[in-house]
C-alpha positions as CSV (number, residue, x, y, z in Angstrom):
1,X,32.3,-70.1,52.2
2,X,35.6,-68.8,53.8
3,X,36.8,-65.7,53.0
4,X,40.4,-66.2,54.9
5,X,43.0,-68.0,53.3
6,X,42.2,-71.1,54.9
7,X,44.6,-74.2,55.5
8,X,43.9,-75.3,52.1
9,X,46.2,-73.6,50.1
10,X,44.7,-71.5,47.1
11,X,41.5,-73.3,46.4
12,X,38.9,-70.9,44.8
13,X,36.0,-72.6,45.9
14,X,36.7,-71.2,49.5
15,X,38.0,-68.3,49.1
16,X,35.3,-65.3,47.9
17,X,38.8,-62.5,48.3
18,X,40.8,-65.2,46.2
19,X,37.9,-65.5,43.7
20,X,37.4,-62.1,43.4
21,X,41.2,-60.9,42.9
22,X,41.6,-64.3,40.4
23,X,39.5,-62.8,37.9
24,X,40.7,-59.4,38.2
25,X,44.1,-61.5,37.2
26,X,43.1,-63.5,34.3
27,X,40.6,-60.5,32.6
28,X,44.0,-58.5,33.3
29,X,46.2,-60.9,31.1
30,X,43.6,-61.4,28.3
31,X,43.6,-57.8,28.0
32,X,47.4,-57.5,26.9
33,X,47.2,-59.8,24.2
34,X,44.4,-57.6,23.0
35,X,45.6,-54.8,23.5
36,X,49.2,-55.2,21.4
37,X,47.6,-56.5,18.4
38,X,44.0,-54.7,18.3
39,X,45.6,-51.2,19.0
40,X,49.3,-51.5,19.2
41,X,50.5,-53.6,15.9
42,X,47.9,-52.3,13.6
43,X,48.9,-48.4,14.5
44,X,52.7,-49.5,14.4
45,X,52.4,-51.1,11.0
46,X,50.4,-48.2,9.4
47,X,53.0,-45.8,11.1
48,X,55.6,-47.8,9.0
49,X,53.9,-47.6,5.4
50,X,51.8,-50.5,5.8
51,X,48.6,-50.5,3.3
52,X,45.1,-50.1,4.5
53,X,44.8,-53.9,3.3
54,X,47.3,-55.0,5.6
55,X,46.1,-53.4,8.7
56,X,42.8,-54.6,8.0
57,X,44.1,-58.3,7.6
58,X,46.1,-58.0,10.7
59,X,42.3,-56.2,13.0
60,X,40.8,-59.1,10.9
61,X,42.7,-62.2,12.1
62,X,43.0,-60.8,15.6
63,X,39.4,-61.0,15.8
64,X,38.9,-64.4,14.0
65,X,39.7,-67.1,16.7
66,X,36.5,-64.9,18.9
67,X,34.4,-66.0,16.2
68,X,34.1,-69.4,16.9
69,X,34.6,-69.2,20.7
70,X,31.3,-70.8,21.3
71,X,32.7,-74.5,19.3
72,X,36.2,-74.2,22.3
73,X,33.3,-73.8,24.7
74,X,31.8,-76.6,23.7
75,X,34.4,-79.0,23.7
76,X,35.7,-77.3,27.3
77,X,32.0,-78.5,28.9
78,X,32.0,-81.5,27.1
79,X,36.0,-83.0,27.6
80,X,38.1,-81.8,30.9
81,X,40.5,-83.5,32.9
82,X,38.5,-82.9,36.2
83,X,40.7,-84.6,38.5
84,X,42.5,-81.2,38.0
85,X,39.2,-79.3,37.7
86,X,36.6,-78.7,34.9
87,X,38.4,-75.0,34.3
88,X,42.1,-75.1,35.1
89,X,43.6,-77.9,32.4
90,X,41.9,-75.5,29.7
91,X,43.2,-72.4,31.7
92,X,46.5,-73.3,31.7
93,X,46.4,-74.6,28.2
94,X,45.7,-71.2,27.1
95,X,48.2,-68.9,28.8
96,X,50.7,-71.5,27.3
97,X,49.4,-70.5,24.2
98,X,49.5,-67.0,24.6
99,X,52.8,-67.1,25.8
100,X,54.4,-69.5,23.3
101,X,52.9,-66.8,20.7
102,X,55.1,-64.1,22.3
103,X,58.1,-66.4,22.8
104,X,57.8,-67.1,18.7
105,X,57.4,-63.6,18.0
106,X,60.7,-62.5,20.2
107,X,62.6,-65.3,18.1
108,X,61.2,-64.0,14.8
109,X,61.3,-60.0,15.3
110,X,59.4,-59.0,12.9
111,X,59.4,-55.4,11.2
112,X,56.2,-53.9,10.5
113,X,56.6,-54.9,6.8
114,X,56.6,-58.7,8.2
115,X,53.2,-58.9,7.7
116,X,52.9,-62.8,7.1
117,X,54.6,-63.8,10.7
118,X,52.9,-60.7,12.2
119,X,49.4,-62.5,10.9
120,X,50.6,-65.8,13.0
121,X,52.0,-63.9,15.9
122,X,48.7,-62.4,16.1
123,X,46.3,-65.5,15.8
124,X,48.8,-67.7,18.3
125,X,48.4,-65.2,20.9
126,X,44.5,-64.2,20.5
127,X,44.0,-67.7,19.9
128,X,45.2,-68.1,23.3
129,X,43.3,-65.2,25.2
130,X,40.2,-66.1,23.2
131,X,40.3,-69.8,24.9
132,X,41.2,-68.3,28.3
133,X,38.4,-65.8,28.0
134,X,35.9,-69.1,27.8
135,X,38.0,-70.7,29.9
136,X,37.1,-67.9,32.7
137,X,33.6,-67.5,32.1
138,X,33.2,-70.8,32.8
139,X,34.9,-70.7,35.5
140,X,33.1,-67.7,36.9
141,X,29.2,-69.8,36.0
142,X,30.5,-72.9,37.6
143,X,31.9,-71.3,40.8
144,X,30.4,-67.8,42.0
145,X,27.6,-67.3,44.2
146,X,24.7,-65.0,43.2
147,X,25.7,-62.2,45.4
148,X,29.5,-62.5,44.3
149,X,28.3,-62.2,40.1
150,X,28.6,-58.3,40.2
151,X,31.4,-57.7,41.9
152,X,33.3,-60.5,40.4
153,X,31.7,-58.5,36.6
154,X,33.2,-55.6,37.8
155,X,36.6,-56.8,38.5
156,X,36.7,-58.8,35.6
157,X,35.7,-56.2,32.8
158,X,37.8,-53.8,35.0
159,X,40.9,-55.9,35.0
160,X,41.0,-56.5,30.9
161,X,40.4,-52.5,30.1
162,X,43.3,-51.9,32.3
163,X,45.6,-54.5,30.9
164,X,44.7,-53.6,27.5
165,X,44.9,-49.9,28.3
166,X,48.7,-50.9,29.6
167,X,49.7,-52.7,26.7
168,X,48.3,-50.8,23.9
169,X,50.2,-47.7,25.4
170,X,54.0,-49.9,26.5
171,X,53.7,-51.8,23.3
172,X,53.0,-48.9,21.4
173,X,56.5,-47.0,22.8
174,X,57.8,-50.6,22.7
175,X,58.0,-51.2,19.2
176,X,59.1,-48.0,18.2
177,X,61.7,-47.3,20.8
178,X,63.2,-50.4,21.9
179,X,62.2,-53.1,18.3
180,X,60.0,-55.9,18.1
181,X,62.5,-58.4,20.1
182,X,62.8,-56.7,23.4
183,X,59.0,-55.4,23.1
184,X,57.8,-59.4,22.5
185,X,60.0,-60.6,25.1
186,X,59.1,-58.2,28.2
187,X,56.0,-58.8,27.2
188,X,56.5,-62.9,28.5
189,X,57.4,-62.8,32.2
190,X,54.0,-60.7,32.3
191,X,51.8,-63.4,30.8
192,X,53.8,-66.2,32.7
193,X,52.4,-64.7,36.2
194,X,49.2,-65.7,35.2
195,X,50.1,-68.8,33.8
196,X,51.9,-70.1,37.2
197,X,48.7,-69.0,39.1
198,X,46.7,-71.0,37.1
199,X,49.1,-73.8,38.2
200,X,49.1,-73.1,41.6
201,X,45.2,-72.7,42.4
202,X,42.6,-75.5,42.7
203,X,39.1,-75.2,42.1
204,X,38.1,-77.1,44.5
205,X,39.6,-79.1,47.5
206,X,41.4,-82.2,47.0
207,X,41.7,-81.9,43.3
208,X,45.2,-82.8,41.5
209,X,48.0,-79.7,41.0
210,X,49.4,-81.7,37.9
211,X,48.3,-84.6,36.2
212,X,51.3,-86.9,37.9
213,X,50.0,-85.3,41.8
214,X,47.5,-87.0,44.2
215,X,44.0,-85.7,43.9
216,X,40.7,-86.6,42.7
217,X,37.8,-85.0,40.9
218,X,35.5,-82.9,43.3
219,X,32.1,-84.4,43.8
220,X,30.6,-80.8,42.9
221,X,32.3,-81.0,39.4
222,X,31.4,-84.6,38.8
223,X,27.6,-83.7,39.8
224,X,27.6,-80.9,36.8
225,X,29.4,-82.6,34.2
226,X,28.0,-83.9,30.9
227,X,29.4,-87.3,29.6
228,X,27.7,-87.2,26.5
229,X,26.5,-85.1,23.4
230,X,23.5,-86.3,22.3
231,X,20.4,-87.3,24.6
232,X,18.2,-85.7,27.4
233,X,21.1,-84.9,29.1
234,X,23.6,-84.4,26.9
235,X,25.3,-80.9,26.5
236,X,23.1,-80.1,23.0
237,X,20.1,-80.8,24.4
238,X,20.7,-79.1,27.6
239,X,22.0,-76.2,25.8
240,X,19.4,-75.9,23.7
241,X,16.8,-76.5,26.4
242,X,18.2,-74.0,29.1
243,X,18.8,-71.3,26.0
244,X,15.0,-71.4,25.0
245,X,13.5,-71.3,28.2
246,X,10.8,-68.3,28.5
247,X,13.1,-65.7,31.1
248,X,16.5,-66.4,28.7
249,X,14.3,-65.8,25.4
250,X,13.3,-62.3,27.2
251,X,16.7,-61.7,28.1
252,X,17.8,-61.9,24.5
253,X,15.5,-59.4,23.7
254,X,16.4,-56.9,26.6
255,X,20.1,-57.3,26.0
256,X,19.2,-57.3,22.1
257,X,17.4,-53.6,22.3
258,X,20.2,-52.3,24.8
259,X,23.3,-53.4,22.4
260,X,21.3,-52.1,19.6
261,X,21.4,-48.4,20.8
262,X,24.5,-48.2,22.1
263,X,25.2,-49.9,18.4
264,X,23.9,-46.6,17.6
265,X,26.2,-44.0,19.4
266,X,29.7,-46.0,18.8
267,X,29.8,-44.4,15.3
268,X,28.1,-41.3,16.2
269,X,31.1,-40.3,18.9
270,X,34.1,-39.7,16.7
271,X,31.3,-38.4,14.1
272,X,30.5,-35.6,16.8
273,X,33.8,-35.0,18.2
274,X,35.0,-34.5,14.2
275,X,31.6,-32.7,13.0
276,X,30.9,-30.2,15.8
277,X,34.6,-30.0,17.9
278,X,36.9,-30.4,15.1
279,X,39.4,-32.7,17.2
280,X,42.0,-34.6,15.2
281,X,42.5,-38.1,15.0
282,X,45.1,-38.2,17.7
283,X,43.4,-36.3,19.9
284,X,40.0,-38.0,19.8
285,X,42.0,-41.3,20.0
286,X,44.1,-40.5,22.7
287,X,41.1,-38.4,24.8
288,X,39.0,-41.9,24.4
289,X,41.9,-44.3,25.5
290,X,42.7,-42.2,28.5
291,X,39.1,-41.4,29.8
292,X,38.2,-45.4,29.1
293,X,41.1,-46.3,31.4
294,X,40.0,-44.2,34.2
295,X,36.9,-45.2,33.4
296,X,37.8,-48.8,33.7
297,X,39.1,-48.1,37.2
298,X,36.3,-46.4,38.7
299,X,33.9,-49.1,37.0
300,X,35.4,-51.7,39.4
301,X,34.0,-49.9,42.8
302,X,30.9,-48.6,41.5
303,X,29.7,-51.5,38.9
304,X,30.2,-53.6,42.5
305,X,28.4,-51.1,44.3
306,X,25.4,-50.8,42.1
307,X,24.7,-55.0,41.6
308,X,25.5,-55.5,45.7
309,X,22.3,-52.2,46.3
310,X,20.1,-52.5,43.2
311,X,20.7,-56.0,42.4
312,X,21.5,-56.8,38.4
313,X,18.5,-56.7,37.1
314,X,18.0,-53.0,38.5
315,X,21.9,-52.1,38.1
316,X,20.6,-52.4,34.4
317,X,17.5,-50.5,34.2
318,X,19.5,-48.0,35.8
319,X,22.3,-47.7,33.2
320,X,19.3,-47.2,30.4
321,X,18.0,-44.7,32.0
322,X,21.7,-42.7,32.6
323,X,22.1,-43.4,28.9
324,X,18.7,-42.2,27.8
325,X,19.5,-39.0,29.7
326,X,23.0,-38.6,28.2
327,X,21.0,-38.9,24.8
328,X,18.6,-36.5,26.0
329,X,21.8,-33.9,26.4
330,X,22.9,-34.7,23.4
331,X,19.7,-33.7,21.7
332,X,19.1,-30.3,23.3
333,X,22.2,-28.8,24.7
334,X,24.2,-28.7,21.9
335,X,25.6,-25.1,22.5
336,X,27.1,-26.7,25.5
337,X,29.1,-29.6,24.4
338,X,30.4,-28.0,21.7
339,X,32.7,-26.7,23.8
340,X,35.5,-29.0,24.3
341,X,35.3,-29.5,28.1
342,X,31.7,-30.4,28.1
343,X,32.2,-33.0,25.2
344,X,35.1,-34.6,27.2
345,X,32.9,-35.1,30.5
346,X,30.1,-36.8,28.2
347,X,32.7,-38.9,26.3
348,X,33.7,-40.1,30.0
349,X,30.2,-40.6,31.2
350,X,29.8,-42.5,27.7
351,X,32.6,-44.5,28.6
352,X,31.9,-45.5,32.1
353,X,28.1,-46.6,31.2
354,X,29.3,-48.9,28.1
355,X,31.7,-50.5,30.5
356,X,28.7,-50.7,33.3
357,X,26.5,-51.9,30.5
358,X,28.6,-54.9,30.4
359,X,29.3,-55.4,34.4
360,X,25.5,-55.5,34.9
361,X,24.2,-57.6,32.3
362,X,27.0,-60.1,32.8
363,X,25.2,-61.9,36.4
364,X,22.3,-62.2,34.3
365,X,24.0,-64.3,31.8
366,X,26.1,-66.0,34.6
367,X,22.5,-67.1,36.5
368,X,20.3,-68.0,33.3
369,X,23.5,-70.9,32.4
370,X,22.9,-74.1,33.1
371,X,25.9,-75.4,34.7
372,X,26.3,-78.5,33.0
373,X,26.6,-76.4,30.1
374,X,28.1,-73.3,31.8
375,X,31.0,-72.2,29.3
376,X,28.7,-73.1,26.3
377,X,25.9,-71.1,27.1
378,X,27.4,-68.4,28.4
379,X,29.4,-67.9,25.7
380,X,26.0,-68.1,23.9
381,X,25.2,-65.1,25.3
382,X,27.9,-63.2,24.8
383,X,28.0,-64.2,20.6
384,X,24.0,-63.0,20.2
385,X,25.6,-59.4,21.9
386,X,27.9,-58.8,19.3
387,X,25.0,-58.6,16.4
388,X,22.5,-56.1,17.1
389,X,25.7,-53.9,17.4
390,X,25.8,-53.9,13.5
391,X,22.1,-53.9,13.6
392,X,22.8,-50.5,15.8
393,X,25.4,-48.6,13.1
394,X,23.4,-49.6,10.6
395,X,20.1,-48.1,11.8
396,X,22.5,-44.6,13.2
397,X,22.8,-44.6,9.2
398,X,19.3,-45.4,8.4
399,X,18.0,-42.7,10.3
400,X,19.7,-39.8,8.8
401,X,23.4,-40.4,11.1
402,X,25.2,-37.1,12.0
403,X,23.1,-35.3,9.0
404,X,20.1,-35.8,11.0
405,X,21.6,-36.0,14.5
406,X,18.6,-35.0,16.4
407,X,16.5,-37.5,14.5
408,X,19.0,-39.8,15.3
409,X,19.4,-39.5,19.1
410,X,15.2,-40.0,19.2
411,X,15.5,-43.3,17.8
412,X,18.2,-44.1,20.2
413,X,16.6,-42.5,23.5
414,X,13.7,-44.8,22.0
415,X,14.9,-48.1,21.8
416,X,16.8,-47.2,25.1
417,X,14.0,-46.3,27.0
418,X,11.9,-50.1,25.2
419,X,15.4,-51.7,26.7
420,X,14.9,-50.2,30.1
421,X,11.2,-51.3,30.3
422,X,12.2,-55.2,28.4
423,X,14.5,-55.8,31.6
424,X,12.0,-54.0,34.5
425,X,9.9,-57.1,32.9
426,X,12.1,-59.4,33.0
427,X,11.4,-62.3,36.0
428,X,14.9,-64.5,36.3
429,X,14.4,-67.6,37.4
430,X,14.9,-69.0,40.9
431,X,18.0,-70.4,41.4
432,X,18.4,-74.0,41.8
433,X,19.6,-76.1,44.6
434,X,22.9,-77.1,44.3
435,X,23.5,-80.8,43.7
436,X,23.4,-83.4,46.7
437,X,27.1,-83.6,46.6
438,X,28.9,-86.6,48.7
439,X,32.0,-86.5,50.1
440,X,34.7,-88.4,48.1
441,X,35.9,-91.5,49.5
442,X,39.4,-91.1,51.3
């Protein structure tokens, strides 16, 4: 594959630098829609009187549309228009969506006591970057090379801390300095950019620009694309049959133990900082944004570095092990970071190994999806992550939480160290060979 620009124009399929810096882009733009009504809108409207209730509906609703990602997904393998790729149609599609949810909200300008047409503002536009977000890990399963997974992980997960980092903090000034209006509407010429890429980039050569151009589906997309639901080759059954296979079953598990224990420490942070450092709200807020920014930007050299040397499989046995040790300091050198400096360098070496966590596990998800079910399966994957999570708080609490922090940390440093060994055992399968592909008639 090319790595110049090549004569073709902005075709991904030939392009690893084009590749690479296109996912950086998109995980940048779903970040700002998350990051305005996640952190910015919530804080605004609670600054402004708003009830508990109300900030909890608003957190609540932005959530909602990534609940039931894995039914777009499913319809996105199943129905695309692939004479302008499997990917892009949906793309597009999305960053409409997104955008036309920030043009409504410019029109409307709602105060922070608008909370029925901050509700829709904020489902249009997560509604939007929850469908790009599938959109793009499809993308990223049907098109990337074994060797490019990492480093494409690392610019992705790098690209959507950054843009939310940006937006929660300009939104946040935004709303209070300059209103609702302006903020909504600066907020659109940035989500456009992204929008225009996605019309002016092809998947693969020869494919239409718009629906109305010349072009023609890619042999390589019509080779992985299911025409049906049900049968031995329909997307159910091939879901269902790549899912249970022997080395994604072990994955579960290994991914399962690791989210489980860091489950375990995401309630345990602010309990420590509060507990043992006495820092405010602000402060631990603001300390935690600030270092997971920076974070974020280091993450995107050395989550790359790490997959390219150790592979995925090791990248992640690796960040166990840093995480059992962290643990480890957490359980016996409490004298130390008590102190404030001490506790801020662990909080950023927390940081940087939850975003690694997700860098490294993220090619193995990408190689165990079948690509005739790519965006379905992979966003599979990503729903069973989100669960042992709650298993996680709920077992910090079980054990005894900050009231029995030491007890705590050795159930963590536990089911670390049984994540660590799950995925030194796990055996991913070979890849396959990609499909016989014929060039299209002229």
């Amino acid at each position: 594959m090319s790595t110049g620009t090549g004569r073709k124009g902005l075709v991904l399929s030939e392009n690893r630098l084009l590749r690479l810096f296109t996912f950086f882009f998109f995980y940048f733009g779903q970040g700002l829609p998350v990051g305005l009504t996640i952190v910015a809108i919530p804080a605004w409207v609670a600054a402004n009187g708003g009830s508990s209730a109300n900030v909890a509906t608003l957190v609540g609703v932005a959530y909602l549309p990534w609940s039931w990602k894995f039914a777009v997904a499913a319809l996105m393998d199943r129905y695309s228009y692939l004479p302008m790729g499997r990917r892009r149609g949906w793309l597009i599609f999305a960053q409409l969506l997104m955008s036309g949810g920030f043009v409504g909200a410019a029109v409307l300008a709602p105060g922070p006591q608008d909370i029925d047409a901050l509700i829709m503002v904020t489902f249009l536009v997560m509604a939007g970057a929850a469908t790009q977000d599938v959109a793009v890990d499809g993308l990223a399963v049907d098109l990337l090379p074994e060797e490019e997974q990492g480093t494409a992980s690392s610019f992705m997960f790098g690209g959507q801390f950054i843009g939310r980092a940006l937006a929660a903090v300009s939104s946040g000034i935004g709303l209070v300095t300059l209103g609702p209006a302006i903020t909504f509407l600066l907020f659109i010429p940035v989500l456009l950019a992204p929008t225009l890429y996605a019309v002016m980039i092809r998947e693969h050569p020869g494919e239409k620009r718009f629906p109305w151009s010349e072009g023609q589906a890619s042999a390589a997309t019509l080779a992985v694309q299911t025409s049906k639901w049900l049968g031995w080759d329909g997307l159910i059954w091939v879901t269902l049959k790549s899912l249970l296979r022997g080395a994604s079953l072990w994955f579960v598990i290994s991914q399962s133990l690791l989210r489980v224990a860091e489950g375990m420490l995401i309630p345990m942070w602010p309990l420590l900082a509060v507990t043992f450092l006495a820092m405010s709200t602000e402060y631990y807020t603001s300390m935690v944004s600030t270092l997971e920014l920076i974070c974020a930007i280091i993450a995107l050299g050395l989550g790359s570095a790490l997959t390219l040397k150790l592979g995925a499989r090791w990248s992640v046995v690796l960040v166990c092990a840093l995480n059992i040790g962290l643990v480890l300091v957490l359980m016996t050198a409490q004298p130390v970071w008590a102190q404030r400096p001490f506790f801020i360098a662990l909080t950023a070496c927390w940081a940087l190994l939850t975003i690694l966590s997700s860098i490294t596990t993220n090619p193995l998800r990408m190689q165990l999806s079948d690509k005739r079910a790519s965006a379905t399966q992979f966003t599979i994957y990503n729903s069973i992550a989100n669960f042992p999570v709650a298993i996680g708080a709920w077992t910090f609490a079980w054990l005894g939480g900050i009231e029995d922090h030491v007890r705590t940390l050795t159930g963590a440093a536990v089911i670390f160290t049984l994540a660590a060994i799950s995925f030194a055992l796990l055996r991913m399968p070979r890849p396959s060979p990609p499909p016989e592909v014929q060039p299209m008639p002229a």
